[in-house]
C-alpha positions as CSV (number, residue, x, y, z in Angstrom):
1,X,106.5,-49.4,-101.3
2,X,110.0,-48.8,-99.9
3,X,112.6,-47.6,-102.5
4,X,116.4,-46.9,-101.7
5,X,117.7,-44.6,-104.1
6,X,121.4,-43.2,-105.1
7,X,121.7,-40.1,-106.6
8,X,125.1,-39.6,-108.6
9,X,127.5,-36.4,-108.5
10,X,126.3,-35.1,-112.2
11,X,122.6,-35.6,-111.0
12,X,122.8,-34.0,-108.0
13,X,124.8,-30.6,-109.7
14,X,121.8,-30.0,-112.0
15,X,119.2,-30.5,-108.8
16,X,116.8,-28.8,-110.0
17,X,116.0,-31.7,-112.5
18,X,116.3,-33.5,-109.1
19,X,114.2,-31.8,-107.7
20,X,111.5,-32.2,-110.8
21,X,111.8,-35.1,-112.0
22,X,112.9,-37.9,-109.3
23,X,111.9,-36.1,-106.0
24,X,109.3,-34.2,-107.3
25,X,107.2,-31.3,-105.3
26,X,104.3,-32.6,-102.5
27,X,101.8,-30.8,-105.0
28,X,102.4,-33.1,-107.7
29,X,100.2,-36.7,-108.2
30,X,102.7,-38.9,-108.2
31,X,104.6,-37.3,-104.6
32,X,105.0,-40.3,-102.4
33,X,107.1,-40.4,-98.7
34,X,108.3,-44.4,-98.2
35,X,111.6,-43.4,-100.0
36,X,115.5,-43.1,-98.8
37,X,117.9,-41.1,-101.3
38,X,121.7,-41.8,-101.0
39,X,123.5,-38.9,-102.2
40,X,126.7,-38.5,-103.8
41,X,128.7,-35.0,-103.5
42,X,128.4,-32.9,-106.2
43,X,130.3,-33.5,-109.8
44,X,133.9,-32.7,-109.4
45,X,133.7,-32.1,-105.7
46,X,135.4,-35.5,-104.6
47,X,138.0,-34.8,-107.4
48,X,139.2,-31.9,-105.4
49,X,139.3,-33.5,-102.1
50,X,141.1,-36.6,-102.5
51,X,142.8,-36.4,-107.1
52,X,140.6,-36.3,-110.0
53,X,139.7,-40.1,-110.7
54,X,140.6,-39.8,-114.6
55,X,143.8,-37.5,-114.5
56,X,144.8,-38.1,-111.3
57,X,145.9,-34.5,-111.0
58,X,146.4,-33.9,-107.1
59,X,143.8,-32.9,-104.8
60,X,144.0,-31.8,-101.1
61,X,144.6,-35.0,-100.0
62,X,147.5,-34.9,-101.7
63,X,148.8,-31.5,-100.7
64,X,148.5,-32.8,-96.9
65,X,150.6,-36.3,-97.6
66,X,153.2,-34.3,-99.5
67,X,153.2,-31.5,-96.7
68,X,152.0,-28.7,-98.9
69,X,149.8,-25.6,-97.5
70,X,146.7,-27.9,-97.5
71,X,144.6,-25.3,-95.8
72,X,144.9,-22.8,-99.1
73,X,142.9,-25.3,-100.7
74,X,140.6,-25.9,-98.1
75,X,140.2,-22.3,-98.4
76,X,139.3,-22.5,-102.4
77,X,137.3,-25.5,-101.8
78,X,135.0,-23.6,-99.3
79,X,134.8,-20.9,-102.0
80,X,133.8,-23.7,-104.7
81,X,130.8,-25.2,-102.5
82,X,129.7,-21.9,-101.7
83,X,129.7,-21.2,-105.1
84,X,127.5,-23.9,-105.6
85,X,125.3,-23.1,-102.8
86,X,124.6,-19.6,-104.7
87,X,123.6,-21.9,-107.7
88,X,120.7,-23.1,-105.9
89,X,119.4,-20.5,-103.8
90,X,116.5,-19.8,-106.8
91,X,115.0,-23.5,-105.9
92,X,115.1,-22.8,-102.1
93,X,118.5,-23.1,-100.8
94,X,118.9,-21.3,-97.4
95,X,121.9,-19.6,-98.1
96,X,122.6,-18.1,-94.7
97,X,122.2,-21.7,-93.3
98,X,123.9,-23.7,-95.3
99,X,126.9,-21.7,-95.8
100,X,127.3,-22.2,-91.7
101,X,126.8,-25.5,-92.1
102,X,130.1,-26.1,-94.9
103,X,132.1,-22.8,-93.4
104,X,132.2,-24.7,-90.1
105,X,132.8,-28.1,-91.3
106,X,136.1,-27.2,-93.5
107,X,137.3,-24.9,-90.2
108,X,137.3,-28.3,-88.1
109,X,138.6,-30.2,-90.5
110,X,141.5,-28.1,-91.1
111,X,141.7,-28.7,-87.1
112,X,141.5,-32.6,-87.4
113,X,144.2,-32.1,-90.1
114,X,146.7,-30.1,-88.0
115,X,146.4,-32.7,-85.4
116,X,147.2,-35.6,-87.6
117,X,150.8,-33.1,-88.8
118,X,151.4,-33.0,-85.1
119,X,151.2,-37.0,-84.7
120,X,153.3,-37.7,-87.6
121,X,155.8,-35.3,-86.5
122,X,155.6,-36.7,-83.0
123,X,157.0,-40.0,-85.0
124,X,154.6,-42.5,-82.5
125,X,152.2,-43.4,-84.7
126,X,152.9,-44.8,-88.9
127,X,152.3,-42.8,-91.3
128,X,150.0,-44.5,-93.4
129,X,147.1,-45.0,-91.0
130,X,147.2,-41.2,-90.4
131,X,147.3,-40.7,-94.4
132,X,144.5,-43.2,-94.7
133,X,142.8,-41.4,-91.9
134,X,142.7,-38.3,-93.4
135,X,141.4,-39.6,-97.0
136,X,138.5,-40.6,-95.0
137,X,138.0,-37.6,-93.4
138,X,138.6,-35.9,-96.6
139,X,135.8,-37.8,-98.7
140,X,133.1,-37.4,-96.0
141,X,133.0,-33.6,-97.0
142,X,131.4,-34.0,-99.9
143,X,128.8,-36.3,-99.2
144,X,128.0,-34.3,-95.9
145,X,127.8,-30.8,-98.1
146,X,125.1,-32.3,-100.7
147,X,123.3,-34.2,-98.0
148,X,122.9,-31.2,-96.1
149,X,121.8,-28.9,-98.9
150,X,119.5,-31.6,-100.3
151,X,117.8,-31.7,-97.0
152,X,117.7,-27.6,-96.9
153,X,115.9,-27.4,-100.4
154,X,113.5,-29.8,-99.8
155,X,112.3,-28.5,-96.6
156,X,112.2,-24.9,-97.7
157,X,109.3,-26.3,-100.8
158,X,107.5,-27.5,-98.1
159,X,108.4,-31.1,-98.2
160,X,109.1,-33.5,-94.8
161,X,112.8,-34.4,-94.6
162,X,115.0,-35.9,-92.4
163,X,118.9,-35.8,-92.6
164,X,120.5,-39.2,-91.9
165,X,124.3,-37.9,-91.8
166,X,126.4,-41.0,-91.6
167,X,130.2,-39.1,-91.9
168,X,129.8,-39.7,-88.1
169,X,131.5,-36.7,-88.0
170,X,132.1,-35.9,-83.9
171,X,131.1,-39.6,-83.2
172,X,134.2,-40.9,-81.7
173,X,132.1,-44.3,-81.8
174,X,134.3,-47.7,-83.0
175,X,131.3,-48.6,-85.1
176,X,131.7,-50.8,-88.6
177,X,129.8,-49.7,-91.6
178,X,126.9,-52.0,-91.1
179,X,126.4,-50.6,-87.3
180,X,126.4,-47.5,-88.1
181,X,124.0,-47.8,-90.9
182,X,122.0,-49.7,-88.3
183,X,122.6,-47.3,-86.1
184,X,121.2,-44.4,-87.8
185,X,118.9,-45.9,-89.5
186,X,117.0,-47.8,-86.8
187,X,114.3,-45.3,-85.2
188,X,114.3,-43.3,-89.1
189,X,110.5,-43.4,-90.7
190,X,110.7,-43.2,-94.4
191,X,106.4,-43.3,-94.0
192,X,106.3,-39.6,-93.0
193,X,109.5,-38.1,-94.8
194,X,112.0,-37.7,-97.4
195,X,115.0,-39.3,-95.5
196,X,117.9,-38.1,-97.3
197,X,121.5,-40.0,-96.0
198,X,125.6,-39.2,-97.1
199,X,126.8,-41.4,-99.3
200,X,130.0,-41.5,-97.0
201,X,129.8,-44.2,-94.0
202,X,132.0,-43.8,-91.7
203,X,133.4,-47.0,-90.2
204,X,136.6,-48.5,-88.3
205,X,137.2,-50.6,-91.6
206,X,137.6,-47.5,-93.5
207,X,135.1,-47.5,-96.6
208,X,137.7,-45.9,-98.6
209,X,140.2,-48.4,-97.8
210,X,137.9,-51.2,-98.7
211,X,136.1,-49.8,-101.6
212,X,137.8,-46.6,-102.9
213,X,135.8,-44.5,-105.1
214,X,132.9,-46.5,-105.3
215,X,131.5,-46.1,-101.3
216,X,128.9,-44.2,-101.7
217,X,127.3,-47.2,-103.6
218,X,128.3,-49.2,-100.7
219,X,126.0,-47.1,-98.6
220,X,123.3,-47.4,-100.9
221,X,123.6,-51.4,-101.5
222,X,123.5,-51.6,-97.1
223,X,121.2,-49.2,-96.8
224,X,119.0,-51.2,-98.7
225,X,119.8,-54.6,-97.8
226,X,119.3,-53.1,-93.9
227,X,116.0,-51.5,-94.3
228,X,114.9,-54.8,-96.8
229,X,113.5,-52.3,-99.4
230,X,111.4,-53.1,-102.6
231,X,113.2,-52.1,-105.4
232,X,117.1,-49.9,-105.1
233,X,117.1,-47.2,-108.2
234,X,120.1,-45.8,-108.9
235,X,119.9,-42.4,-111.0
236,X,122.2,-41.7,-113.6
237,X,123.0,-39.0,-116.5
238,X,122.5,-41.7,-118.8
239,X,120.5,-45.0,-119.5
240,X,122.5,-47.9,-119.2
241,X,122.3,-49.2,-122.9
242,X,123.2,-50.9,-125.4
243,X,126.4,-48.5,-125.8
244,X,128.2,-45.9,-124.4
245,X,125.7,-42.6,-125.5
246,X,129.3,-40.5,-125.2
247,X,130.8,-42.8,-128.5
248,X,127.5,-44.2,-130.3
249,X,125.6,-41.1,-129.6
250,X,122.3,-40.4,-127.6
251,X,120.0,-41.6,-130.6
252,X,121.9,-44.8,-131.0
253,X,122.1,-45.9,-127.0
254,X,119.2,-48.1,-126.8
255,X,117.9,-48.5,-123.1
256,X,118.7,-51.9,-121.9
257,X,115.3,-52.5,-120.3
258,X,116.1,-55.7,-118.2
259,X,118.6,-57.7,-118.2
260,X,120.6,-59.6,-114.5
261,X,123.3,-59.2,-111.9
262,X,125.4,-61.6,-114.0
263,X,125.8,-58.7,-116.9
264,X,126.0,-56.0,-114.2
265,X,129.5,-58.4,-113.0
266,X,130.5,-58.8,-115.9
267,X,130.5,-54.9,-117.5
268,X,132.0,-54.2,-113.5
269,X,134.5,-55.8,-115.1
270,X,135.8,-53.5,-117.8
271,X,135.3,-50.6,-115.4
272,X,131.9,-49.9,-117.4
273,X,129.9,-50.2,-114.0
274,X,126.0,-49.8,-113.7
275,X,127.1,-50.8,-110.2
276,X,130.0,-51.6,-107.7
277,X,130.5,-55.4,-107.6
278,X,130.7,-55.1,-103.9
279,X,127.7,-53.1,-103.8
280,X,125.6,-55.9,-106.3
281,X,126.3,-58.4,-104.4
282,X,124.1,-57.8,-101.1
283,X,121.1,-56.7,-103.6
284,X,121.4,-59.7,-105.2
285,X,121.6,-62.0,-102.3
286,X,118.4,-60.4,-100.8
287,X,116.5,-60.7,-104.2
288,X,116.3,-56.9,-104.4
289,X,116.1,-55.7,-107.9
290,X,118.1,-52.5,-108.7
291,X,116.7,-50.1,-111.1
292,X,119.2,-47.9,-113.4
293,X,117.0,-44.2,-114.5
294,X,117.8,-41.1,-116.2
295,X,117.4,-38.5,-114.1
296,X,116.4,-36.7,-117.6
297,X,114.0,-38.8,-118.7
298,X,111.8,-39.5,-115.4
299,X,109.1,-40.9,-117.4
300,X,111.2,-43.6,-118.9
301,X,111.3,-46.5,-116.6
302,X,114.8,-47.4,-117.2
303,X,116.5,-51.0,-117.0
304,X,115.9,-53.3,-114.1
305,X,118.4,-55.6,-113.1
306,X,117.3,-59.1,-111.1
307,X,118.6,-62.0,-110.1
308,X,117.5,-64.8,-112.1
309,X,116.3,-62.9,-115.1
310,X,117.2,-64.5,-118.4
311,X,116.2,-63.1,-122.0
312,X,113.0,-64.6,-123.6
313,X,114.8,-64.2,-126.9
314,X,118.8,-64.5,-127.5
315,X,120.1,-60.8,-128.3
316,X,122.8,-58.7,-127.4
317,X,122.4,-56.3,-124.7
318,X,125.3,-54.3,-124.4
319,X,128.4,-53.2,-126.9
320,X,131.2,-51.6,-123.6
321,X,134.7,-51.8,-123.3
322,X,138.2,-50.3,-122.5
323,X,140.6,-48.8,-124.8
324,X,143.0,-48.3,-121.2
325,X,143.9,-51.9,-121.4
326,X,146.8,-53.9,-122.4
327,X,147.8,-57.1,-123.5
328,X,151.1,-59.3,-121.4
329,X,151.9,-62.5,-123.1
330,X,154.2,-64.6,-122.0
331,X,155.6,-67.6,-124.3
332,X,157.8,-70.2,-123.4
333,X,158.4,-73.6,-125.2
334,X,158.5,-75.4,-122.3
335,X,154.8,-74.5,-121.3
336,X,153.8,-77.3,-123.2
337,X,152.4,-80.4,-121.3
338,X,153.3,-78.5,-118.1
339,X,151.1,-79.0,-115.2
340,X,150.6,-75.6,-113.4
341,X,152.3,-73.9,-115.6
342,X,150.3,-70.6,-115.0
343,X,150.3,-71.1,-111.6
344,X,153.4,-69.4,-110.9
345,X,152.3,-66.2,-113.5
346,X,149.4,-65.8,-111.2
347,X,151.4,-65.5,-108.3
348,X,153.1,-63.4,-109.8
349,X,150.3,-61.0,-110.2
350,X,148.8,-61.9,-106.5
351,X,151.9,-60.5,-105.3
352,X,151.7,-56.8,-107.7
353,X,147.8,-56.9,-106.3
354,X,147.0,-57.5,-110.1
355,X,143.7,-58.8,-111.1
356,X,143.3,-60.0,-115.1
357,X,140.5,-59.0,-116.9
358,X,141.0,-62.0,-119.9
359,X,143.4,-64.5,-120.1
360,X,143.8,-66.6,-124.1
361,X,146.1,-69.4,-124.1
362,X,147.6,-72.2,-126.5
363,X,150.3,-74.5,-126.5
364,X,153.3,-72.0,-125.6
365,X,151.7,-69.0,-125.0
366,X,149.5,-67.2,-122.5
367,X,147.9,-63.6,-123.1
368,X,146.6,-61.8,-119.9
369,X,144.9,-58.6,-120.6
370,X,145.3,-56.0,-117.8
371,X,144.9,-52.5,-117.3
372,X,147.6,-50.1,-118.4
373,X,147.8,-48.7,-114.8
374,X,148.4,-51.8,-113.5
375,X,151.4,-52.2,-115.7
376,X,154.9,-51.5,-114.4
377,X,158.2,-51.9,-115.0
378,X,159.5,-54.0,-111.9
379,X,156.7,-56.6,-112.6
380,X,157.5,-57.0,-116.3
381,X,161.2,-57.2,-115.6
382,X,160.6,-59.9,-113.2
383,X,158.6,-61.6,-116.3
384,X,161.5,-61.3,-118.6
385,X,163.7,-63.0,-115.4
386,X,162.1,-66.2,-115.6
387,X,160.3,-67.0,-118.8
388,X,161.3,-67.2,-122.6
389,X,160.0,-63.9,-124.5
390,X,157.8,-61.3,-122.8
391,X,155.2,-59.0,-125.4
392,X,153.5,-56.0,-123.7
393,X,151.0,-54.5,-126.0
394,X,149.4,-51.3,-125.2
395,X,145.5,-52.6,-126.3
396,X,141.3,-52.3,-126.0
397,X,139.0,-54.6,-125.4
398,X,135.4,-54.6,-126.5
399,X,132.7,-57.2,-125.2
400,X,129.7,-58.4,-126.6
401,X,127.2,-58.9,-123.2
402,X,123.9,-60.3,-122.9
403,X,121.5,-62.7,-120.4
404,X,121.1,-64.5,-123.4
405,X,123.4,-64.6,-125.9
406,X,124.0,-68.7,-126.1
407,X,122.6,-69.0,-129.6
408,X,124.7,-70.3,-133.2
409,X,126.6,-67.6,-135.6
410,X,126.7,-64.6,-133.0
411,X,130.3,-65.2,-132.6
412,X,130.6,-65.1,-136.6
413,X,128.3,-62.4,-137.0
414,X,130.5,-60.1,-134.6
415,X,133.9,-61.2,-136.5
416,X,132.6,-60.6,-139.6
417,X,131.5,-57.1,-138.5
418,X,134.9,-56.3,-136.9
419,X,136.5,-57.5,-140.3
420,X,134.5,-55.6,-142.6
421,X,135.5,-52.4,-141.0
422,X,139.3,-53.4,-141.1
423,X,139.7,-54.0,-137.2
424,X,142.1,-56.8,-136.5
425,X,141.0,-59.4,-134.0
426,X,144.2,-59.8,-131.3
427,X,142.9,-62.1,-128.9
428,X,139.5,-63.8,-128.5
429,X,137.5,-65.4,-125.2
430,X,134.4,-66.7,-124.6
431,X,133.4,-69.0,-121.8
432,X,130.7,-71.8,-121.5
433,X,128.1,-69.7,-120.2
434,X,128.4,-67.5,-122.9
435,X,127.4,-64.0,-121.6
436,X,130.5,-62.3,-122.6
437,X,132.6,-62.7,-125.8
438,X,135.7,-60.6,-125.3
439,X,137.8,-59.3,-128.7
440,X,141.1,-57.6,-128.0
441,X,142.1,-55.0,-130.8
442,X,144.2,-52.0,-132.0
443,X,143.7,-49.3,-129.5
444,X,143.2,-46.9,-132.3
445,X,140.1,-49.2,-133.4
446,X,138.4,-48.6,-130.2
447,X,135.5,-46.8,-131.3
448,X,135.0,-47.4,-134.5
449,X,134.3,-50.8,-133.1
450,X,132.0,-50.2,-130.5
451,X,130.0,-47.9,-133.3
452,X,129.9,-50.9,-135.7
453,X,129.0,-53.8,-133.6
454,X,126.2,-51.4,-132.0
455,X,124.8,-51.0,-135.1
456,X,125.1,-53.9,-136.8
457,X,124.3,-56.7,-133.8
458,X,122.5,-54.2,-131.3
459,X,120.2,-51.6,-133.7
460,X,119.9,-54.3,-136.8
């Protein structure tokens, strides 16, 4: 059996659990070769290369657009990953080793960096493609540091492993993602060792530019898709459940158990992803199943997701949501009987790169819910310019998500639970296939709701 398998950044801090309870030792029973691990860098690590992804409080990527002393902090991020180093040296890290490894690493790229300066200055070449150059060269760090390390530890316990580094670091190659993959992957036997690979694929697309944040599950969806494996796992703090463990607590988060790539789309969403949607969508066109685990909980067997899986009995799966949403509606009397009304309003949004997460309409009104980033003040001005009264509501969102939630008074029993605890319902959706019912509320609401529909519709 072939298994790809992502390892996240919070996973892959605490590796000793790692190291226990998904890789395991090649003394214990149930050690097995015939497995590829993607790994992410290390919790926080990505933050400090490129802005932290919830704050957005500036990383060295932004010291080098801005023209700050972007080598101090390549300085104090070598410090931090050799910091980190040190916290594994008890479970086999090579110290010596690996701090060469990372020292010269963050020496040439603070040469690549210097270059790009020079090219800007030189005033031949626009700026963005060097900035967008450089983010990509920036994120690869990471992935390249935990890779490497992962790789150390496992051949100093006396494990086979094999380092597939896909940062395509000195490869001035024009390769795309896929090629690469190929590439590197093409004469690698996962039979006969752990094959460890960066989460980070370099690639003349640019895997930040197409995917952002969420490349390294990129990697791991190709990867997958490439070497046709039996089942992709993806390892996570937590289970995916029936609600966030962070607001219902631990004891209350029921594991999913198996549910389908239409629920995985659908909590992608909301930004409550069990997977990229551009990183589903391969596995689910090949028929590979994805397993979510908790790396703290190996003997649990976690949630499977599959293609065509539908619920032998109707029941709610999963209570997520937003409370970083809000609400645009636009009413206008002379919406009314209009043909294509909305078709201008989505143009609208096309052009401020906007997409909605709900849309509620009647006779004179339509409410789009968005996220509060994507709010700003030029695009509701222009709003206000052509149509009668504009109503920006600063909002959450909670959704009700299941493979099989098509059955009589679920609807009912969710409004009734919202009422009873005094949230107000703002806006309401539900579509004909009926896998998500979408209630907009008072921000302030936010988790009192997802609490009381987990308990009462989810843990009843």
């Amino acid at each position: 059996m072939l298994t790809v398998e992502k390892i996240g950044g919070t996973s892959m801090t605490q590796f000793y659990d790692v190291l226990n309870n998904i890789i395991g030792y090649p003394s214990s029973a149930d050690f097995r070769f015939g497995r590829v691990f993607i790994v992410s860098a290390y919790a926080s690590v990505t933050n400090l290369l490129l802005e932290d992804k919830k704050t957005k409080a500036p990383g060295i990527y932004q010291n080098f657009i801005k023209g700050e002393d972007y080598a101090v902090s390549l300085d104090s991020l070598l410090n931090e990953l050799l910091s980190i180093n040190k916290s594994f040296t008890d479970i086999g890290l090579d110290y010596h080793t690996c701090r060469e490894f990372i020292t010269e690493r963050i020496m040439q790229v603070k040469a690549y960096l210097n270059s790009m300066e020079d090219i800007i200055a030189s005033g031949y070449v626009g700026r963005d493609s060097i900035f967008s150059a450089a983010r990509e060269l920036l994120a690869s760090i990471g992935e390249a540091h935990s890779a490497f390390n992962t790789v150390n530890i496992l051949t100093n316990n006396g494990i086979s492993a094999k380092l597939v580094d896909l940062t395509g670091f000195r490869d001035s190659k024009q390769l795309t993602i896929s090629e690469r993959i190929e590439k590197s992957f093409k004469h690698v036997n996962p039979s006969d060792s752990i094959i460890v690979a960066t989460g980070y694929t370099k690639g003349k697309e640019g895997i930040m530019r197409e995917f952002d944040r969420g490349y390294s599950e990129i990697t791991f969806s190709r990867v997958a898709t490439y070497l046709q494996a039996d089942e992709a796992i993806i390892h996570k703090e937590y289970h995916l459940s029936s609600a966030d463990p962070k607001i219902v607590g631990v004891d209350k988060a029921i594991p999913v158990g198996r549910t389908n790539y239409d629920v995985a789309d659908q909590l992608a969403d909301i930004g409550m992803e069990a997977i990229h949607p551009n990183a589903s969508k391969p596995l689910e066109m090949a028929g590979i199943n994805l397993r979510i685990k908790n790396t703290f909980e190996p003997d649990h067997p976690g949630t499977v997701i599959a293609k065509d899986y539908i619920g032998p009995e109707a029941k709610i799966e999963i209570i997520a949501g937003s409370d970083k949403i809000v609400v645009v509606e636009i009413h206008d009397t002379s919406m009314v009987g209009e043909i294509g009304f909305d078709l201008e309003i989505m143009e609208i949004l096309k052009r401020y790169n906007i997409s909605y997460i709900m849309k509620a309409t009647n006779a004179n009104s339509i409410s789009l819910v968005i996220w509060e980033v994507d709010l700003s003040v030029d695009l509701v001005s222009e709003l206000h310019a052509k149509y009668q009264t504009i109503t920006v509501k600063k909002a959450a969102i909670v959704c009700i998500i299941g493979s099989n939630i098509a059955m009589p008074k679920i609807l009912a029993r969710a409004s009734n639970t919202l009422a009873k605890n005094d949230i107000n319902i703002n806006c309401v959706s539900q579509s004909l296939r009926q896998v998500n019912m979408q209630f907009v509320i008072d921000r302030e609401m936010y988790k009192k709701a997802i609490i009381s529909l987990n308990e009462d519709l989810c843990l009843a």
